[in-house]
Each structure stands twice: as structure tokens, then as C-alpha cells.
C-alpha positions, 0 to 999 in steps of 0.5 A: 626549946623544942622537941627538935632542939633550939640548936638546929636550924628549920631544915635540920628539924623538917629533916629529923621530923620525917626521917623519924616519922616515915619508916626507912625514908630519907629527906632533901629540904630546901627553902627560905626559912619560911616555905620549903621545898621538900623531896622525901625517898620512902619505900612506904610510898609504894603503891600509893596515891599521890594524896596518901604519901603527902599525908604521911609527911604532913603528919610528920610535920604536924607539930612543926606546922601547928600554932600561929608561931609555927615555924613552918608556914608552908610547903611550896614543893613537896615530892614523895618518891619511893627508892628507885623511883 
């Protein structure tokens, strides 16, 4: 069992991981249960570069991300909005 709980599924636990992560942020994933399309609604991302608010969701999935049994081997989408937007 993980940090996340065994008893959700992959989504459930990319969705947790962000929304604890990034501060006031809501998160949408979709995807195959391998590679995930993921829109994340933060007002953190203001005035930020494209590359800095994808860093701060991929260091939310770090751990998610990590080892060779990760369960999330990739992100085929990941779009980064501020509220508004």
C-alpha cells in the first residue's frame, strides 16, 4: 500500500497528489491507466512560464513517477491553467 491508499484507483491518486501539492488547485485526469492526460486549475500558475508550471506538477508526482514499477509511466497531456483562464 502506498501513500495514497491501495484502494484508489491511478487517477484518484494523480488527482490527490496534485491537489495536495499545488496550492488551491483543482485537477481533471484521464488516460489508459499507463499514460494520462492531465489539466490542472491553479491560481499559482499566474504569471508563469509554460515550463515552471509543469515542474510544479511533476514534482507533485514525483513519488508516483519514481522507481521502474511506477505506476505512472507517462504524461501524454498535461495542461496547466490559472482560474479564469
Amino acid at each position: 500500500m502506498n501513500e495514497f491508499g491501495s484502494h484508489q484507483t491511478i487517477e484518484e491518486q494523480i488527482k490527490q497528489a496534485i491537489e495536495t501539492s499545488v496550492p488551491d488547485s483543482t485537477a481533471e485526469v484521464g488516460g489508459d491507466g499507463r499514460h494520462f492526460e492531465i489539466q490542472v486549475v491553479s491560481p499559482v500558475f499566474e504569471g508563469k512560464r509554460t515550463l515552471e508550471k509543469q515542474r510544479i506538477v511533476y514534482a507533485a508526482l514525483n513519488d508516483l513517477m519514481a522507481g521502474s514499477n511506477a505506476p505512472v509511466h507517462a504524461i501524454a497531456r498535461l495542461e496547466t491553467l490559472t482560474p479564469g483562464s
